[in-house]
Structure formats: C-alpha cells, structure tokens
C-alpha positions as CSV (number, residue, x, y, z in Angstrom):
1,X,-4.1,3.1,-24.3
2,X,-6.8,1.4,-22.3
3,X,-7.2,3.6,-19.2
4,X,-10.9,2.8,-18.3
5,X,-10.6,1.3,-14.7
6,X,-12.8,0.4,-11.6
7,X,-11.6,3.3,-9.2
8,X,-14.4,2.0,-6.9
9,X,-14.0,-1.7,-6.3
10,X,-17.3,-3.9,-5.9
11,X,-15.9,-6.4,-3.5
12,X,-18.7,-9.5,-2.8
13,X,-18.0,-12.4,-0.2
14,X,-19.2,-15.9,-1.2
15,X,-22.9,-16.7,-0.6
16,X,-23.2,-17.2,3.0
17,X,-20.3,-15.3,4.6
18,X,-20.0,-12.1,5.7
19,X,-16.0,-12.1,4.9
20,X,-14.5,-12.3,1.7
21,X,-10.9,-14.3,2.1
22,X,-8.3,-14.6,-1.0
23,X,-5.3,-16.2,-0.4
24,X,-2.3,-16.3,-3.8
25,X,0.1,-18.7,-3.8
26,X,1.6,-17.5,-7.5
27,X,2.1,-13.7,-8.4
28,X,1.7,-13.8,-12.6
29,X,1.7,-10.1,-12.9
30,X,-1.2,-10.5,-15.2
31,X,-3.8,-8.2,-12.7
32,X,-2.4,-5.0,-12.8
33,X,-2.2,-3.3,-9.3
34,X,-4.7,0.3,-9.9
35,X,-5.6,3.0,-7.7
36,X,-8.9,2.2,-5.9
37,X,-11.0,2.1,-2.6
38,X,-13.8,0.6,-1.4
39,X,-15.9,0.9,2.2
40,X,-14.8,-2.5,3.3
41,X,-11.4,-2.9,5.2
42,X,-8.4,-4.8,4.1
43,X,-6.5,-7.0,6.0
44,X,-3.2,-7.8,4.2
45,X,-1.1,-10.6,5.0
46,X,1.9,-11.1,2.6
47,X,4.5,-14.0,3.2
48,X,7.5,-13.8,1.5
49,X,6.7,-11.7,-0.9
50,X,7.9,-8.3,-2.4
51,X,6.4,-5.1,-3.7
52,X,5.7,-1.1,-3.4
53,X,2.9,0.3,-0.3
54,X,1.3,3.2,-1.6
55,X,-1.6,4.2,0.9
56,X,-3.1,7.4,0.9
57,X,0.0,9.2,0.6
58,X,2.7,7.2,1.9
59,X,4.9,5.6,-0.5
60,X,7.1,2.7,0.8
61,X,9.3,-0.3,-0.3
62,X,8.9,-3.6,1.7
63,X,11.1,-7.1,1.2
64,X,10.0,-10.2,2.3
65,X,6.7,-9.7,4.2
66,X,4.1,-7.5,5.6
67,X,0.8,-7.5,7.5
68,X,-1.5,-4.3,7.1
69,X,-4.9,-3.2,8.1
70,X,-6.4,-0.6,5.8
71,X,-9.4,1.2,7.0
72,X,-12.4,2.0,4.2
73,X,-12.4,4.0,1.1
74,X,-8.3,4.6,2.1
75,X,-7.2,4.6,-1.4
76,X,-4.0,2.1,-2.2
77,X,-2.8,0.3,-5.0
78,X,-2.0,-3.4,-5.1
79,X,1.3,-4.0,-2.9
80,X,2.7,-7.6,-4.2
81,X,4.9,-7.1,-7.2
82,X,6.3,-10.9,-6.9
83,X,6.0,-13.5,-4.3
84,X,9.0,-16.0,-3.4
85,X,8.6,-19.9,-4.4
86,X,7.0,-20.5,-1.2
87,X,5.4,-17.2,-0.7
88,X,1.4,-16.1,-0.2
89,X,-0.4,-13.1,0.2
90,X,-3.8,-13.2,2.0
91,X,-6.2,-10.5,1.9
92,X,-9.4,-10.7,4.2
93,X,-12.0,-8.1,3.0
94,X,-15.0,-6.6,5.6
95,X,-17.0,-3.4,6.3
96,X,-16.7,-2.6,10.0
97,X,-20.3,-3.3,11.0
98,X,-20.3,-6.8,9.0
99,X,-21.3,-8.5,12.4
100,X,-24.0,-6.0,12.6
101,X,-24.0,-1.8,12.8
102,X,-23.7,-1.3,16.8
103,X,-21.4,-4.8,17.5
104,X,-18.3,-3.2,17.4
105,X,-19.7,-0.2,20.0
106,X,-19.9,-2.8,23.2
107,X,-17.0,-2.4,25.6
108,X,-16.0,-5.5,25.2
109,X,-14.9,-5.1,21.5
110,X,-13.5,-0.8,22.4
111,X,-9.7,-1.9,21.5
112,X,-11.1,-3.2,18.7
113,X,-13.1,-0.2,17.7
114,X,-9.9,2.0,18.7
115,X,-8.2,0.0,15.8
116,X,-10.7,0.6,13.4
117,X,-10.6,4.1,13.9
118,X,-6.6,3.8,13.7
119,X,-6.3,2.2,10.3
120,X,-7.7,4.9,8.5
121,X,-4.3,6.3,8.3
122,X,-3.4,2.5,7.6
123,X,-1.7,0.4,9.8
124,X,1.6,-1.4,9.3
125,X,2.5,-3.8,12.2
126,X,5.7,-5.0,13.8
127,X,7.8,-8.3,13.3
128,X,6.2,-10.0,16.1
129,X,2.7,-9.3,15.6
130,X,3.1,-10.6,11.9
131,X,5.0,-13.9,13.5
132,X,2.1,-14.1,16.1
133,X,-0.6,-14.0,13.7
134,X,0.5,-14.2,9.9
135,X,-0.5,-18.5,10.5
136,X,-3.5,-17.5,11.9
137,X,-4.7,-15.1,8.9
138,X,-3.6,-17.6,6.2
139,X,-5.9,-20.7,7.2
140,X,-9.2,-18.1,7.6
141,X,-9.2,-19.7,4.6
142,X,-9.6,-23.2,5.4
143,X,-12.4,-22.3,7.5
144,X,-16.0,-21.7,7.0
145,X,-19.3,-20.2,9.2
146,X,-18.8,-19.4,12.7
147,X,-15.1,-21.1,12.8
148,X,-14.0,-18.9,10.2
149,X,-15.8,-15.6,12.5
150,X,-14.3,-16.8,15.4
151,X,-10.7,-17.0,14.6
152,X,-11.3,-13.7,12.7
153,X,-12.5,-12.0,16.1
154,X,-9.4,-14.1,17.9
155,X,-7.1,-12.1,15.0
156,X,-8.3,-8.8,15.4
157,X,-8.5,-8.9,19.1
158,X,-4.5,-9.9,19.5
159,X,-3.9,-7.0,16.7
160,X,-5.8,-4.2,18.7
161,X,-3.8,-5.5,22.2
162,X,-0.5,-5.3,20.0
163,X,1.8,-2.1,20.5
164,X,4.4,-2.7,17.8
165,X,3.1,-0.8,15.0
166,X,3.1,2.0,12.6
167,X,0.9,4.1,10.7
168,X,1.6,4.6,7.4
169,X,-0.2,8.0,6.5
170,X,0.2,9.9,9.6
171,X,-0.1,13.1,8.0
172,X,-3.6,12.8,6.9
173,X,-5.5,11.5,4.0
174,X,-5.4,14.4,0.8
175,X,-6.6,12.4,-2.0
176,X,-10.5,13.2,-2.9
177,X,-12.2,9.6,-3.4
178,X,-14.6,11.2,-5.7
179,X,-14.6,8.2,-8.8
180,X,-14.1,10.9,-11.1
181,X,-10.8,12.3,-9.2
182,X,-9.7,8.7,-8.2
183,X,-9.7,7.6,-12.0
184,X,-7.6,10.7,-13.2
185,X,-4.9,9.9,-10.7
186,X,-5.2,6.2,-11.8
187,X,-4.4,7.1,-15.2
188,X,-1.8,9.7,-13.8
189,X,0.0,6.9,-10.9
190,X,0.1,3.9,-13.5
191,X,2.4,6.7,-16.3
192,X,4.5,6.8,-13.4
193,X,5.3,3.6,-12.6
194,X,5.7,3.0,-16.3
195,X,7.8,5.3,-17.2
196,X,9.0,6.9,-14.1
197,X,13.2,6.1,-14.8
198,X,12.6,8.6,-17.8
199,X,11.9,12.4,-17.7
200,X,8.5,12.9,-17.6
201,X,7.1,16.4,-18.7
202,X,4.4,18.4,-17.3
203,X,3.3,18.6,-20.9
204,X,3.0,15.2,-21.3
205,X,1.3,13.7,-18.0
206,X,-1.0,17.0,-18.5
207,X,-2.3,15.6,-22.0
208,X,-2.8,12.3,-20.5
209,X,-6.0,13.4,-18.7
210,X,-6.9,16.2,-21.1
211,X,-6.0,19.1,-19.3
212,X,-3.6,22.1,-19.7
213,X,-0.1,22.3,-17.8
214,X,-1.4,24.8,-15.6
215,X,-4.6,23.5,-14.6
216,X,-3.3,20.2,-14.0
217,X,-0.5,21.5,-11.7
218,X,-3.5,22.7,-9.7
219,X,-6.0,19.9,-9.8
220,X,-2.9,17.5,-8.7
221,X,-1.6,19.9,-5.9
222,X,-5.5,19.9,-4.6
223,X,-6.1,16.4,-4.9
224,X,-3.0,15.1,-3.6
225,X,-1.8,17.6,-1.7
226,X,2.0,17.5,-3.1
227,X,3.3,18.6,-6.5
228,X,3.6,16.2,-9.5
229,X,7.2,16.0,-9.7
230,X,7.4,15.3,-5.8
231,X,5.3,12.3,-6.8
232,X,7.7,11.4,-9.3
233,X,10.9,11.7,-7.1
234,X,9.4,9.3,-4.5
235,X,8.6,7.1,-6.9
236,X,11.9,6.9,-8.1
237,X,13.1,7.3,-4.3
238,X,11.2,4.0,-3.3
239,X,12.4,2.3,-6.2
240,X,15.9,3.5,-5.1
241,X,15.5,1.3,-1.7
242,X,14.2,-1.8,-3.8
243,X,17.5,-1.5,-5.6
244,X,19.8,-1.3,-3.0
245,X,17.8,-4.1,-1.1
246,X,17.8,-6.6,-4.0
247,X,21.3,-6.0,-6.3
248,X,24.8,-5.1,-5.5
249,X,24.8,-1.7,-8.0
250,X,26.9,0.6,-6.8
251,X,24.8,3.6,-5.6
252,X,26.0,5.9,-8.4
253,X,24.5,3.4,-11.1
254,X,21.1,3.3,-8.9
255,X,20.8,6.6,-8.6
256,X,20.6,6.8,-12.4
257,X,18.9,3.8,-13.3
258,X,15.7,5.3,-11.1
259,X,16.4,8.1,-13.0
260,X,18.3,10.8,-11.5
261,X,20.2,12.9,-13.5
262,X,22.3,14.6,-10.5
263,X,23.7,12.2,-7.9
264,X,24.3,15.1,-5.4
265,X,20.5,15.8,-6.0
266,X,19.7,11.7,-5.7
267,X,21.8,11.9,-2.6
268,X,19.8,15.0,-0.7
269,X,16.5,13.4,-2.0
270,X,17.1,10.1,-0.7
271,X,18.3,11.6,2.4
272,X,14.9,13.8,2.9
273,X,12.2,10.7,2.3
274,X,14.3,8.0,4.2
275,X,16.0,9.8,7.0
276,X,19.3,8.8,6.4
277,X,21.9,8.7,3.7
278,X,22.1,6.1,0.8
279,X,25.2,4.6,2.0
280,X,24.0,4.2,5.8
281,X,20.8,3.1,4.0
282,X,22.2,0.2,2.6
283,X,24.6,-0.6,5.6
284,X,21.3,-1.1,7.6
285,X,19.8,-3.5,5.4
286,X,20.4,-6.5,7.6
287,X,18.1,-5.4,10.6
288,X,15.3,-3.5,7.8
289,X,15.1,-6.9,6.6
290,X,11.4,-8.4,8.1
C-alpha cells in the first residue's frame, strides 16, 4: 500500500494574487481527503454538500452545508465526502499577513485579528452567518485584483462582527505537526476510515507504521493526546450520526454496521460524544439539519 503522502501541503495562489480561491462543483472522490497542514488559513465554504470534520481533535458529522475558518498549520483532513446535484464547496487559502506582516495589527482590522487568533481552535459558524455570507464567498471567485481583496476584507469583517459560532477544538490542539509525526498518523487515520466497521487490532495498526504494540500505544497517546481505540470509537460514533441522518436503519442495525459489537456499549458511547441518546439523537434531526 501506497502511504507516501504530502503531510505539509505547498499551497501557491495564481501569479498575481495574494489568495488562492477553488471552488468544486462535482465531488469524484478521486482526491483522497489526508491528514495535512499548512501556515496559510482555510476558509471553507460548502453548499449542499456532505462529509466528516476532523480538526485537530474534534471529530464531527455535518449534512448539507458548512462554513469554517481554520487557522494555520491546524491539522484537518478533507471535509466533503459528496456534494448534492447543485452543491459547491469553496475554499479560499491565505497566510494572515498576506496584505503585509503588521496590516492586520491596526485597530481598525482588531475584530479581525481577534478572529485570527480564534480559529486556531477552528471555527464553525452559525446558520445565519453561512446564509449572510456563503454568496459572497462563492463569487471571490469570479473576481480578480483589488475587487476580489475587497469583498474578501468585506467577508471577514461581517465574520469577526458575527456571534453565532463555535469552536470546534476547544480543548486545545495535541497533535505534533512535526512532518514526520503528521505522516504516521496519516497512514494510521486513513486504516481507520477504511476499515474502521471491523475490529481493528493493536497488532495490526502497530505494524502499519513499524512499531511495536507498546511503543505505539505511547507514541499515539503523546501525539494525539487520546488512546487509539478512543479514536476508533468516534470514528465509528460520527459515522453513527451520518447513518441515522441519511437512512431509516433501525438503531440496533447502525450500531452494528459502524461496528459495535455490544449495543448497550454503542448506546453509552454514543451518549458520551453527542450528549444525548441515540434515539433523542435522531428525534432531533429536523432542527440539526443546516
């Protein structure tokens, strides 16, 4: 298996611009989302689309759209795993002095800077904000030179005034961006999401990066700051919610399809990462919706 990948993304903006804007229409599923970072900031603007946020070490499931603001080297994997027929994701890549190193330091741009500071727990904002704005972000990329930097400033500006939001990895930052410990958990993240509905061993994730059960345990628990097989169980957990968002399984036949063994065990586990029980979970749907 092929498990050479960039950890450390090179992001470059088109000659002449100190932003680089990608907006995708059609999901293929033929670039495979990887654990990375990179010192410029993300903007994430997804329109009906679907997929897993994994930032730092918050692990959610979203359903229908989202608008983010990732501050740098925050580790995250890609977050679309399929748009709808109409459906877009825009991303607008910067480094936080790209309009110079001491711009951002005036007083006039301090909510801004505030922000900044904000999103390196990563920021998820509210239904309105994404309404107010989510327009806005998607024609960036109709725009070029001082048009484009203005409407940019105009975005960010209305995001910093905005109060409904959330961050996402409120409990700190654990992982090490060290390209050496970022690549190890790439190889040890993508096992999971392939194969995370089966039993996975501590033998054999621990001879997937050529280490021993025990020093493994340890590297992981250091780097992450949780055990492996928490990992595993919110994996499973977030794929849980995805279920019961998007079929009408009974929760018995979820529980086991995302591979749970023990649906008493599903049941307290579910109940520990969400907040609430499966059951109410699901009854709540309706407003979760965004």
């Amino acid at each position: 298996m092929n498990t050479r990948k960039p950890t450390l993304e090179k992001i470059s903006p088109e000659f002449g611009s100190s932003l680089k804007v990608k907006k995708n229409d059609v999901y293929t599923g033929e670039s495979k989302p990887f654990w990375h970072f990179h010192p410029e900031m993300e903007l994430v603007y997804v329109n009906k689309g679907q997929g897993k946020r994994h930032i730092g070490n918050h692990l959610s499931y979203f359903n229908n759209s989202q608008l983010l603001l990732l501050g740098s080297n925050l580790p995250h994997n890609g977050f679309t795993d399929r748009l709808t027929i109409n459906g877009s994701e825009t991303i607008v890549q910067f480094k936080p002095e790209f309009l110079g190193e001491h711009f951002f330091d005036i007083p006039e741009m301090e909510d801004i800077n505030k922000m900044f500071e904000r999103s390196k727990k990563g920021i998820l904002f509210g239904i309105k904000t994404k309404q107010k704005f989510g327009k806005k972000i998607e024609k960036l990329n109709e725009k070029e030179g001082f048009k484009k930097i203005l409407i940019f400033l105009e975005v960010l500006h209305g995001l910093a005034k905005c109060e409904d939001y959330t961050l996402l990895n409120v409990d700190g930052f654990a992982f090490e961006t060290e390209p050496q410990d970022s690549a190890k958990i790439d190889v040890v993240i993508k096992h999971i999401n392939q194969n995370f509905q089966e039993h996975i061993s501590l033998d054999e994730i621990a001879d997937k990066v050529n280490m021993t059960v025990p020093a493994f345990c340890r590297y992981f628990k250091k780097v992450t700051g949780k055990t492996f097989t928490k990992l595993v169980n919110e994996y499973r957990i977030v794929h849980a919610t995805k279920l019961l968002s998007e079929s009408q399984k009974s929760i018995a036949d979820v529980s086991f399809e995302c591979g749970f063994n023990n649906f008493s065990h599903f049941n307290k586990l579910f109940k520990e990462f969400t907040g609430k029980s499966a059951s109410k979970y699901r009854g709540q749907l309706k407003l979760m919706v965004q």
